[in-house]
N, C-alpha and C positions, 0 to 999 in steps of 0.2 A: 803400287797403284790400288790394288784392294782392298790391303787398310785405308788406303785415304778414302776407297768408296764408302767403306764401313763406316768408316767415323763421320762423313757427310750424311749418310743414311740415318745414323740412330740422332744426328741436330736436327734434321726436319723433324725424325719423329715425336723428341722431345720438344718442337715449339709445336710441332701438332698438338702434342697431349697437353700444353699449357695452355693451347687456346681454346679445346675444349674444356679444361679445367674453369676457365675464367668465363665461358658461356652457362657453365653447371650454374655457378656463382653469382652469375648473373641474375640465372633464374629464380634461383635463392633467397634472393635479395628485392627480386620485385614483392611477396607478399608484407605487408605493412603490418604493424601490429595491430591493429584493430581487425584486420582478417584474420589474422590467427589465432584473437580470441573467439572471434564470430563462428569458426568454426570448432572450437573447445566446447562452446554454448551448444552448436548442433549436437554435436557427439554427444554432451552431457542429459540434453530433451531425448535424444535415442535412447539411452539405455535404461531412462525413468517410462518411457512408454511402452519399451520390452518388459521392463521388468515387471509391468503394472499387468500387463497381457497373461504373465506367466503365471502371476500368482495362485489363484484356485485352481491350475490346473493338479492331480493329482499323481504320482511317479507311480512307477511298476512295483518300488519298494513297500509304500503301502499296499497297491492290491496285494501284494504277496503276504503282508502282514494279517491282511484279512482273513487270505483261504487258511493258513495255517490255522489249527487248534488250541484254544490258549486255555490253560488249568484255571486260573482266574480270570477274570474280566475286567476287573478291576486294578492289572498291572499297568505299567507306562511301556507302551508300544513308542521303539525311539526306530527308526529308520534312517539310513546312511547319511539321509539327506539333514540330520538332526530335527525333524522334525516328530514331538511327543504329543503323545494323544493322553489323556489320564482315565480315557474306557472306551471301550467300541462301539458306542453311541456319538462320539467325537466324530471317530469313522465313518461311520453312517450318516449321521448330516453332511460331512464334506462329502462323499459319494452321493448324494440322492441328486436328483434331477430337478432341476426346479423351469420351468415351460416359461414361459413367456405367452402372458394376459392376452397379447393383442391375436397373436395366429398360433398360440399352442405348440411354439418349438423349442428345445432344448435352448435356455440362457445364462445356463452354467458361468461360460468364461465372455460374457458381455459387458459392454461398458458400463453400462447403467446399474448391470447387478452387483460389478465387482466394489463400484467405486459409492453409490447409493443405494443399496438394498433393493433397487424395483423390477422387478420381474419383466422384464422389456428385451426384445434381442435388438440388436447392432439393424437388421434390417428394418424393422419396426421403427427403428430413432432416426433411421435416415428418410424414412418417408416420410414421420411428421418430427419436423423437427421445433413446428411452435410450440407442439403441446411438451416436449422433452428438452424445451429450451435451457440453457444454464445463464446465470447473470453473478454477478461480481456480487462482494460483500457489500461494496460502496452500493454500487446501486440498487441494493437490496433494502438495505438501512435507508434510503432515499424516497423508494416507490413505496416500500409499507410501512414507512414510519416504524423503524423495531432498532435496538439498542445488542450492543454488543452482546450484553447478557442474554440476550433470547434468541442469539445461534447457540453458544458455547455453553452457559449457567443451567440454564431453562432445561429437563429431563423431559426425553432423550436429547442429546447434543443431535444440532442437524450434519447430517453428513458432507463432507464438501469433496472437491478436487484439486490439486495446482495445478498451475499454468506461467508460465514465464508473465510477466509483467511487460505490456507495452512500456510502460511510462517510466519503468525502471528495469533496466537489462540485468540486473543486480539480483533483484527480488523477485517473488515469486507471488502470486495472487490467489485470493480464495474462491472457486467456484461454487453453487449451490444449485440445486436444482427449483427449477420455479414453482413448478407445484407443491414441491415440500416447503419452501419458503410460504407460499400463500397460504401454505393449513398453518402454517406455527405464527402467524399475524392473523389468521379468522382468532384463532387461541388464544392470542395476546388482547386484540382489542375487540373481542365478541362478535367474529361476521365483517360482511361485507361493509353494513353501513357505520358502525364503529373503525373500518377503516376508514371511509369517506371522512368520516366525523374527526380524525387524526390529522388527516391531509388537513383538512380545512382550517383546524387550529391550531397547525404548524406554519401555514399559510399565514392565515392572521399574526401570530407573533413572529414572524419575518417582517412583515410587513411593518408592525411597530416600531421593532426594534430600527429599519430602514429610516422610519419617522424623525425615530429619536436622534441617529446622528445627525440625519438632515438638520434639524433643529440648531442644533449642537454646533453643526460648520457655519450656520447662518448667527447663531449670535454672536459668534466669533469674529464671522469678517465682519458684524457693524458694528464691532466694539475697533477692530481696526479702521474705521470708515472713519468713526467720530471725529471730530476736530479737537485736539486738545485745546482744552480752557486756557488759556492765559491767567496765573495769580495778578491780580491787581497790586501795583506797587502804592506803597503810602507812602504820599508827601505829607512831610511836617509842615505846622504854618503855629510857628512861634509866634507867642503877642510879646509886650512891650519887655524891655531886657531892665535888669534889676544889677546894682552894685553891690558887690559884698565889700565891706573893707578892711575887715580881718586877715582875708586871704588876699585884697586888692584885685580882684576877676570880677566877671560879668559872666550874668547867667537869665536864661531865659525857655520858657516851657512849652510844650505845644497843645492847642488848643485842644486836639480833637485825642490823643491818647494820653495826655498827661506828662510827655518825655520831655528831661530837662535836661539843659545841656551848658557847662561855663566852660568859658574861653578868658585872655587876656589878652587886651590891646595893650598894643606897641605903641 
């Protein structure tokens, strides 16, 4: 009787453990592939936005490089972190302090310094955030009339950011800062009213070019509209019929093109 308990004991407990198996499995099975690339995507925006945070900040390995006394100045300081310096002037610019324009606070590791050189902290950009607005290349190239060549070509190259792409989960987008974009278009087209004067004659040859299809699709459909002409057929109008009698035929011409034509009666 007690093995039989045994062995009734350990069937429940294995269709126990099958039904939780088959509930694990279950749960397993609800996430769908498009969520578990949606969250690959997350995971991969987190550790480019760590990573972007981390950058200027500086390790204990270089402070230490610094206290230390170096025979030359001019050697290459390499620290754990493999990061080389080729003088300690290197050093010294990543260590200095650089404040922030608006309220004079340390914006060493800010967004705006890290990612476009402007002396701005993180609180400052959250206050006003029109004047530190950021816009797309597209709409850049759009509001100040400027060509690829005058972010990238053009010295200095303007600074940018990525950003995941709305419009393609794929790709990734370019950010620029607005104010920096509005000095590299006064620079391109001299000022404010040489930007006017861009808009304006970008305007006008949209406009033409608008014209010109319009044009284009209307002599089209009344070329399909027309009635095709009907060719006019010619009737002959033979005069009086003539005998040969060499050949024994009859033959006779038409008045108005000159066509001749013999036959033989039966």
């Amino acid at each position: 009787k007690q093995w039989y308990q045994r062995r009734v004991r350990g069937e429940e407990e294995d269709d126990l453990g099958s039904e939780k198996g088959m509930q694990h499995d279950s749960k397993k099975r609800k996430l769908s592939k498009s969520t578990i690339a949606m969250i690959e995507r997350k995971r991969q925006n987190a550790i480019l936005l760590r990573e972007s945070r981390l950058q200027c900040k500086p390790t204990l390995t270089v402070l230490n490089a610094l206290q230390q006394p170096s025979s030359a100045s001019s050697n290459t300081i390499q620290s754990k972190n493999h990061i080389n310096f080729s003088s300690d002037s290197d050093l010294s610019d990543l260590l200095t302090t650089v404040n922030c324009r608006e309220c004079n606070v340390c914006c060493n590791a800010s967004y705006l310094y890290e990612k476009f050189g402007e002396n701005v902290c993180d609180e400052c950009r959250e206050k006003d955030k029109d004047q530190f607005k950021l816009i797309s290349k597209t709409d850049a190239k759009n509001e100040f009339v400027l060509k690829d060549c005058d972010f990238d070509s053009r010295e200095p190259p303007l600074k940018f950011a990525t950003a995941p792409n709305p419009h393609n989960h794929r790709g990734y987008m370019k950010l620029y800062l607005v104010g920096q974009v509005y000095e590299r278009a006064c620079e391109v087209h001299g000022g404010d009213e040489g930007i006017d004067a861009a808009l304006l004659k970008r305007s006008k040859n949209r406009e033409l070019l608008a014209q010109r299809k319009m044009d284009k699709k209307l002599s089209e459909l009344r070329k399909q509209s027309k009635p095709r002409q009907m060719k006019e057929v010619h009737v002959h109008e033979f005069g009086e019929e003539s005998y040969i009698e060499e050949d024994d035929e009859y033959s006779h011409t038409c008045k108005s093109c000159g066509y001749s034509q013999t036959y033989e009666k039966l």
